[in-house]
C-alpha positions as CSV (number, residue, x, y, z in Angstrom):
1,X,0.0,0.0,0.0
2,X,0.8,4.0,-0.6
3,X,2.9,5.1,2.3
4,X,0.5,8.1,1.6
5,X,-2.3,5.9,2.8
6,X,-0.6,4.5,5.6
7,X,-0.2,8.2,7.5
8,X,-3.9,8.7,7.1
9,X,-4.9,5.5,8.3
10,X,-2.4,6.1,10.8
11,X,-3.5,9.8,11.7
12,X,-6.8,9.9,11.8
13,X,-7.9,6.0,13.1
14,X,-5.0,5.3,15.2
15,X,-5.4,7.8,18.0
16,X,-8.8,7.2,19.0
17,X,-8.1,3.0,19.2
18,X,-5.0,4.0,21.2
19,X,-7.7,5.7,23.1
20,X,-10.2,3.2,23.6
21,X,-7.4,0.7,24.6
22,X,-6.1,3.2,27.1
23,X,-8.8,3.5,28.8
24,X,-9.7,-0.3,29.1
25,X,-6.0,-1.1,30.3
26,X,-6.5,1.5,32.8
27,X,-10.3,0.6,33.7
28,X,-8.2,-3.2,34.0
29,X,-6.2,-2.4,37.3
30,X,-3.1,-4.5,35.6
31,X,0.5,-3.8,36.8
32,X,3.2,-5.3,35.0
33,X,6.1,-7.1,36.9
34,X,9.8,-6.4,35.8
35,X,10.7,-10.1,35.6
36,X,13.1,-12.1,33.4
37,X,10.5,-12.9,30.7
38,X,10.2,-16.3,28.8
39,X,8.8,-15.3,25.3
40,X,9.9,-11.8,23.8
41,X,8.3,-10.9,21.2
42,X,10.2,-7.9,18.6
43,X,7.7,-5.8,16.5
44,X,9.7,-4.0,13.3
45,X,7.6,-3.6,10.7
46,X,9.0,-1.1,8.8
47,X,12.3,-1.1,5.9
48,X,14.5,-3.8,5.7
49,X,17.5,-1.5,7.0
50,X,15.7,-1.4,10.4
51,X,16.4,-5.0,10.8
52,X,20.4,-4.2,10.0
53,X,20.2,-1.2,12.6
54,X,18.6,-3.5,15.1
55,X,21.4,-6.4,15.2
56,X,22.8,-5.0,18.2
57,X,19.6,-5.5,19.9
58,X,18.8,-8.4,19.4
59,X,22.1,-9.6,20.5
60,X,21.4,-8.1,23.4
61,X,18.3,-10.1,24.4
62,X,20.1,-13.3,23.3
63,X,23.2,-12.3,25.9
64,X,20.6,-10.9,28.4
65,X,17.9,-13.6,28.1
66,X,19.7,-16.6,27.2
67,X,16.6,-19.1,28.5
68,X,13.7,-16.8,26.6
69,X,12.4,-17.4,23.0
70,X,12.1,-14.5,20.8
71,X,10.2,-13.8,18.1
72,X,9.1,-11.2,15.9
73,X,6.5,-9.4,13.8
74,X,7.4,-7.7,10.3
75,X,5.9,-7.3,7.0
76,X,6.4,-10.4,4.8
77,X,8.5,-8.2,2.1
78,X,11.4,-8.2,4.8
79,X,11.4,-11.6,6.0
80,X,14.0,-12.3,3.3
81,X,16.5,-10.1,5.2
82,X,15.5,-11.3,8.9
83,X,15.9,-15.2,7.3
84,X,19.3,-14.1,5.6
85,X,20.9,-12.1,9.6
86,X,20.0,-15.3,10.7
87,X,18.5,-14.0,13.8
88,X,15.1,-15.7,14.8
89,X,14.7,-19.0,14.3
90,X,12.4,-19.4,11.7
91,X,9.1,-20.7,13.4
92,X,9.2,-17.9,15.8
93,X,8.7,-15.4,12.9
94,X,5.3,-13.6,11.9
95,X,4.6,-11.3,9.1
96,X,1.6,-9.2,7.8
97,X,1.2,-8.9,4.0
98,X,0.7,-5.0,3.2
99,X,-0.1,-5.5,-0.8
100,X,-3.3,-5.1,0.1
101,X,-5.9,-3.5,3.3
102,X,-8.0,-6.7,3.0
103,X,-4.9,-9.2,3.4
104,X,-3.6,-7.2,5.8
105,X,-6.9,-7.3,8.2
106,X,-6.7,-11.1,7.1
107,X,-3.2,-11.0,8.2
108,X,-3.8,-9.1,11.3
109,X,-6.4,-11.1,12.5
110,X,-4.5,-14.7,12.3
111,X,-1.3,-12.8,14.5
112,X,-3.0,-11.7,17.1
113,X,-4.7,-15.4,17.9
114,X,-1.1,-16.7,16.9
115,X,0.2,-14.4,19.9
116,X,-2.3,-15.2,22.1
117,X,-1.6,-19.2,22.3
118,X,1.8,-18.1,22.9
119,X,1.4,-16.2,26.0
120,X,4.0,-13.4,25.6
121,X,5.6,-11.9,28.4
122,X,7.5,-8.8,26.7
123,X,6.5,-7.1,23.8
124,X,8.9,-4.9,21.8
125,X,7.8,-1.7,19.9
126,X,10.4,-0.6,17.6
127,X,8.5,1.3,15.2
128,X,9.2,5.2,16.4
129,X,5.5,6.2,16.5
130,X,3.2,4.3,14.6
131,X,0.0,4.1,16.1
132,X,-0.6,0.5,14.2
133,X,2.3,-1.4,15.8
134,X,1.4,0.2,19.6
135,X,-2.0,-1.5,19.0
136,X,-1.0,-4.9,18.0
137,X,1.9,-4.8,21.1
138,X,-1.3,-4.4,23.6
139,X,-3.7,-7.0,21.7
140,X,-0.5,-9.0,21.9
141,X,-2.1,-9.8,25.5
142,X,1.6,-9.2,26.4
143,X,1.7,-7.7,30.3
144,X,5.1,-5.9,30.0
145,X,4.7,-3.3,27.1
146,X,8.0,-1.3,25.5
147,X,8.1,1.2,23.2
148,X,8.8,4.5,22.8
149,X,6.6,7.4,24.6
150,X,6.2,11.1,24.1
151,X,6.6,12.0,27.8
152,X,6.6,15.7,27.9
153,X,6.2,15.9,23.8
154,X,3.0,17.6,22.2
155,X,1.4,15.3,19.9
156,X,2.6,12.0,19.0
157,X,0.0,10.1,21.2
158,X,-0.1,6.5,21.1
159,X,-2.0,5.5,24.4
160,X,-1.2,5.0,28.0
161,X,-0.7,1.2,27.2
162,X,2.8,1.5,26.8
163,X,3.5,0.5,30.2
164,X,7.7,0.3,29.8
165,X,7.9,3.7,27.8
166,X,11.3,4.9,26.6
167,X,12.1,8.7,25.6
168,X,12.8,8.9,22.0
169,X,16.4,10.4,21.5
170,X,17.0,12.3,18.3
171,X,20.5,12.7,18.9
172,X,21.3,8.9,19.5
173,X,21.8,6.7,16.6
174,X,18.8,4.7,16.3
175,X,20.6,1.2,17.5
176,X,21.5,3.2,20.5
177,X,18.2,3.7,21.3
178,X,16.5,0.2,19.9
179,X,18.8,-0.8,22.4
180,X,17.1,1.4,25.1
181,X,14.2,-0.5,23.9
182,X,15.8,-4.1,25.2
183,X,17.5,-2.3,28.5
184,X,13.8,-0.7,29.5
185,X,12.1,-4.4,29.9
186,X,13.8,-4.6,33.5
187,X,14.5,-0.7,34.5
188,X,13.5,1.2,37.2
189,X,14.9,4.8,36.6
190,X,12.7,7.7,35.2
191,X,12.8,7.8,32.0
192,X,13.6,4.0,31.7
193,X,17.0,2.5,30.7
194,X,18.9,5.9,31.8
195,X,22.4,4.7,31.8
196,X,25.3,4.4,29.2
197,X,24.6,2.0,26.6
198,X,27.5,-0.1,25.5
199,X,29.4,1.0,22.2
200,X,27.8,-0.3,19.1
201,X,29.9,-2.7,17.1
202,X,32.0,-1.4,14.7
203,X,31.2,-3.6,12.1
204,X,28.3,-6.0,11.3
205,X,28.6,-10.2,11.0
206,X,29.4,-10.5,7.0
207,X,27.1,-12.8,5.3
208,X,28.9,-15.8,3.4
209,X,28.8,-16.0,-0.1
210,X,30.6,-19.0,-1.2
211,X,33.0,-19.3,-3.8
212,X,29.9,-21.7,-6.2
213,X,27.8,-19.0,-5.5
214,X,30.1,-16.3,-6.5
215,X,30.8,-17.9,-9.6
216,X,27.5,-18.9,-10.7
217,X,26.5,-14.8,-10.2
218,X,29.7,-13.9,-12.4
219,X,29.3,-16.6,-15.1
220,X,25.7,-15.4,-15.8
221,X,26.5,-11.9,-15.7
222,X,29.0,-12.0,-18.0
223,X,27.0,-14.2,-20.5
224,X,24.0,-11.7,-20.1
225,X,26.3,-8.7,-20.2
226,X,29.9,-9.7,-21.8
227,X,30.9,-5.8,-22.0
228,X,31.3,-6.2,-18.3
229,X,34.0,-9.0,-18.4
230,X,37.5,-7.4,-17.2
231,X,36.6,-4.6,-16.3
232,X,36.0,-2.8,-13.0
233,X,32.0,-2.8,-11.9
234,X,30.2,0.2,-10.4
235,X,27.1,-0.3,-9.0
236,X,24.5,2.7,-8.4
237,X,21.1,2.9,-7.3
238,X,19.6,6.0,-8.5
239,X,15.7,5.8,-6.8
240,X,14.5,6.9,-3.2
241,X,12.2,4.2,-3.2
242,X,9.3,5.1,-1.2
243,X,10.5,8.9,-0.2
244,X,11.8,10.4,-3.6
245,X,13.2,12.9,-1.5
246,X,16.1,11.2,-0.3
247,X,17.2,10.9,-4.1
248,X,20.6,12.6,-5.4
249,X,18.9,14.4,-8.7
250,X,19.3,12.1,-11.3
251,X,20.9,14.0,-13.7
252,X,24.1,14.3,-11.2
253,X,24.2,10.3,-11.4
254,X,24.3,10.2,-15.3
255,X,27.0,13.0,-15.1
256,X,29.2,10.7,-12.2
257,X,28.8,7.7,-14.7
258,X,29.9,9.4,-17.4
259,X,33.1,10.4,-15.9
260,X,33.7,6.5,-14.3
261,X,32.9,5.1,-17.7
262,X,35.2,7.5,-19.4
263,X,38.0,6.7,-16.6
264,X,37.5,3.0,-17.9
265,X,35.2,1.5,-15.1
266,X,31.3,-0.8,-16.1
267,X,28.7,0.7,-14.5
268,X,25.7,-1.5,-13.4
269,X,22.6,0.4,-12.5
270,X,20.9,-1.6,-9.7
271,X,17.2,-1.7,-7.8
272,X,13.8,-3.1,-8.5
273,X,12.2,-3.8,-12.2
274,X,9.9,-0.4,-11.6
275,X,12.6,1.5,-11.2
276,X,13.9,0.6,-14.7
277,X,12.6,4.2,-17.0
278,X,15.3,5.4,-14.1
279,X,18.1,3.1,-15.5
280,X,17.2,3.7,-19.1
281,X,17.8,7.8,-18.4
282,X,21.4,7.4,-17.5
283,X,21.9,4.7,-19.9
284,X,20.5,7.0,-22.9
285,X,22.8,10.1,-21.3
286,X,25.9,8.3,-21.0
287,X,25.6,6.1,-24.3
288,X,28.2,3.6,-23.5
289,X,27.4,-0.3,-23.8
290,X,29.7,-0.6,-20.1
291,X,26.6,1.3,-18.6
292,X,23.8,-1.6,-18.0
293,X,20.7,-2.0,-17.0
294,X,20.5,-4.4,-13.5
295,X,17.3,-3.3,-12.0
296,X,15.2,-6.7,-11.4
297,X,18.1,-8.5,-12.4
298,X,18.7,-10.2,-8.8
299,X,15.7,-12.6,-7.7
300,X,16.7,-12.1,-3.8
301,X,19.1,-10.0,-1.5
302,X,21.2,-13.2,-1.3
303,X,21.7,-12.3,-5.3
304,X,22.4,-8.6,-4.8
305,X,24.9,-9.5,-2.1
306,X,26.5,-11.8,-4.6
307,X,26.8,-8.9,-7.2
308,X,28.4,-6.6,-4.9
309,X,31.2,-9.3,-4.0
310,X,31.8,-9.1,-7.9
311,X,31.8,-5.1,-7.6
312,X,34.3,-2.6,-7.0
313,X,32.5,0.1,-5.9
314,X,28.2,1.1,-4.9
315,X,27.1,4.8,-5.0
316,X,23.8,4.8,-3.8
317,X,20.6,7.1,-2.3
318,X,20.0,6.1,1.9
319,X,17.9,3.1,1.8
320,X,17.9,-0.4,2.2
321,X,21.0,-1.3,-0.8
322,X,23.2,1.2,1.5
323,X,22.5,-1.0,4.5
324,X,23.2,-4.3,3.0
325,X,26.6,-3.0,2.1
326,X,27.7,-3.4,5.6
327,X,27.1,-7.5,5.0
328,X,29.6,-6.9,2.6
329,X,33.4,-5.2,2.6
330,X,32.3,-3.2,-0.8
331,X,33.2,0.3,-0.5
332,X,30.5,2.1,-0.8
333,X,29.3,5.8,-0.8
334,X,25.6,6.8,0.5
335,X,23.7,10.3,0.4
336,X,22.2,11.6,3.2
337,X,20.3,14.5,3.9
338,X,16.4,14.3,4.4
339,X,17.6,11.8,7.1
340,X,21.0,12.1,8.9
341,X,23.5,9.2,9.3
342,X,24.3,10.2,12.8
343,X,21.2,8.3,13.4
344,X,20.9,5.8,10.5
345,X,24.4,5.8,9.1
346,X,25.7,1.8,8.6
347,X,27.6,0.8,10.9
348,X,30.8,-0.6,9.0
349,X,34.2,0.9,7.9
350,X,33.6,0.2,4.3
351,X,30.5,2.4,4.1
352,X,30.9,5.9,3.8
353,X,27.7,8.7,4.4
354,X,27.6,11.8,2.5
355,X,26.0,14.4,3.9
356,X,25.6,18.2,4.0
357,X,24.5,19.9,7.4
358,X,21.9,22.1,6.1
359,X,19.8,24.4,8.4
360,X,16.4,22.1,7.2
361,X,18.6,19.0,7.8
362,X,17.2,16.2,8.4
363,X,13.8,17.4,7.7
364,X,12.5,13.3,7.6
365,X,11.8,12.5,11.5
366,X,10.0,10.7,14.0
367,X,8.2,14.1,14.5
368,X,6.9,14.0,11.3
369,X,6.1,10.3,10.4
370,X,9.2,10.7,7.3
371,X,6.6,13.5,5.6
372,X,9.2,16.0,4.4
373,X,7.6,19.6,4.6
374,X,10.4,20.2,1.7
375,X,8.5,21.6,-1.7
376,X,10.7,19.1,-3.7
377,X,14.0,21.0,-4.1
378,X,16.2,19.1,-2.1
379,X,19.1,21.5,-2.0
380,X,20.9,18.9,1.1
381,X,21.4,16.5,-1.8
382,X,21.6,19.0,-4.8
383,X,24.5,21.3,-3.0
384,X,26.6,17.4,-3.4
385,X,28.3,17.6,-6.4
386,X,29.4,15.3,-8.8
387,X,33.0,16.3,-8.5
388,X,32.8,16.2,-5.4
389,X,31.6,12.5,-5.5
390,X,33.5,11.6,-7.9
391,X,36.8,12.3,-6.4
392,X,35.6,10.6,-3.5
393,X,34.9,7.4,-5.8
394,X,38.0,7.6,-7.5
395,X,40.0,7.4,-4.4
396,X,37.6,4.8,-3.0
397,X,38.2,2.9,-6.3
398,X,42.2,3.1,-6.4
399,X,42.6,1.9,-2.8
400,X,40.2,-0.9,-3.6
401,X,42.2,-1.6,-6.9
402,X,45.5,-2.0,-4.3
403,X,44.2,-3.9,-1.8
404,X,42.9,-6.3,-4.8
405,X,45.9,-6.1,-5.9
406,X,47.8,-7.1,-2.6
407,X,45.7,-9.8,-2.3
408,X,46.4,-11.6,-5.1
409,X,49.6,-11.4,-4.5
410,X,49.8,-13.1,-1.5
């Protein structure tokens, strides 16, 4: 469904259920008991790079809780990522299908008598303040509620329910404060979990791509694109995906792959079939049969992380292809500026943020449910030139052309 759609079901519906269910917990007379819990239940519904930024919590839990089950809710679209962090086991995973309202409700209904039977003790809000995901952690039935709280806020109301609420940082990076989330089940201070949190890792677990695999990804792309053969492979994904916003303009893309193509570098232009008219722009502006079209040309993120261990280098808009790079050691370069990596920047070595501190910057927030009040002209992106980026790839490309290099020498 429209994320459009979403907000106004959202806006207008959500508070007065968060209401209704206020006023029956309350009307209920039930205190919650800060207790190890058995069965932990994890709601993250939203992007797939939520479930990268939330690693650290959920190792957390498993170190914290080493006798307690865990599970989680998401949207089915992301259960390929959960499946490929290996981080639930795969019974303990539920998902809502959001193609459509009617097979959501559908959806909806079988969780919530799925969550029941299972009697769980601590439900986990991640979502910042969704109205949708607050309501399914009460009908959850769970008796110890987290998720984050407005406190002293204006607006943003999502019930009294919430009976472990956490105060929403902006200035922490958001696995910081999903952490928060985990260290609130058990707190006692006021707000919850107010101590230092531990340092975040510095880089994430890299997912294995074996050497078949590898191969197989290689020998087919060659045979569907042989002008790639020998030569060094950029890979760039030019759409914002559900917020256009967060888009570098595109004609600043078909100028940076100009210049690589001209320095003697492929380019591969990556993302989803729809956002092929995209591909087909900077393919008709830099006229070059190096520059391909690769959107819908991976089946699964297994395949995509496969093409970027044959890649030398990944510019791309923030979004979910930025996050996957940290599975991966491919140098990559991300624009930011709607949103700001100090609070959803990858957390890896190999994955550098772009980013201009503008005055309106970031102007995508919890606050705000992501709705930009920017008229379009995205001047945090635009003021990012394609110089600028493409000195910053060329270095990037060189030291990744030695290190190669050094390797193979070995």
């Amino acid at each position: 469904m429209d994320i459009r759609f979403y907000r106004i079901i959202d806006r207008f519906i959500g508070p007065p259920i968060c209401a209704v269910l206020s006023t029956f917990d309350r009307l209920s007379g039930r205190k919650a008991k800060a207790s190890p819990p058995r069965k932990i239940l994890i709601i993250l519904l939203s992007e797939m790079g939520s479930l990268m930024l939330a690693h650290p919590m959920f190792e957390h839990l498993k170190q914290r809780y080493p006798g307690a089950s865990l599970h989680i809710l998401l949207f089915a679209r992301n259960r390929e990522v959960l499946d490929l962090l290996d981080l639930i086991p795969g019974e303990n995973v539920l998902t809502l299908n959001d193609n459509s309202l009617r097979g959501l409700a559908l959806d909806s209904f079988h969780v919530l008598r799925v969550l029941r039977a299972l009697k769980i003790d601590v439900v986990i809000d991640c979502e910042l303040f969704a109205r949708v995901s607050s309501i399914f952690s009460y009908l959850s039935g769970a008796p110890v509620r987290v998720g984050f709280h407005r406190y002293t806020q204006e607006g943003l109301y999502r019930g009294s329910f919430i009976n472990r609420p956490v105060l929403y940082n902006p200035y922490r990076h958001i696995s910081q404060q999903f952490l928060a989330l985990a260290q609130a089940v058990e707190s006692t201070t006021v707000p919850l979990a107010k101590h230092l949190s531990d340092p975040l890792p510095a880089i994430l677990p890299k997912v294995n791509i074996s050497q078949t695999e590898l191969q197989k990804t290689i020998t087919r792309l060659h045979s569907d694109f042989p002008t790639l053969k020998n030569k060094s492979l950029v890979l760039v994904y030019a759409s914002g995906g559900v917020l256009p916003i967060r888009a570098w303009p595109l004609e600043y893309y078909s100028s940076l792959c100009t210049s690589l193509l001209q320095d003697g570098h492929a380019i591969g232009i990556i993302g989803l079939k729809e956002h092929g008219a995209m591909a087909q722009a900077i393919i008709a502006h830099c006229k070059n049969e190096a520059c391909v079209d690769l959107t819908g040309y991976t089946r699964t993120v297994r395949d995509l992380l496969a093409l970027y261990q044959r890649a030398s280098l990944l510019v791309t808009n923030d979004g979910a292809p930025g996050q996957f790079a940290a599975l991966t050691s491919l140098p990559t370069l991300v624009f930011f500026g709607p949103e700001t990596p100090v609070l959803y920047g990858p957390s890896s070595p190999n994955v550098h943020c772009l980013h201009l501190a503008m005055s309106c910057s970031p102007c995508l927030t919890a606050y705000n449910h992501r709705a930009s009040p920017c008229d379009g002209d995205n001047q945090c992106l635009k003021q990012i030139t394609p110089d600028y980026v493409l000195g910053r790839a060329r270095a990037l490309l060189t030291a990744y052309a030695v290190a190669a290099s050094d390797h193979n020498a070995r």
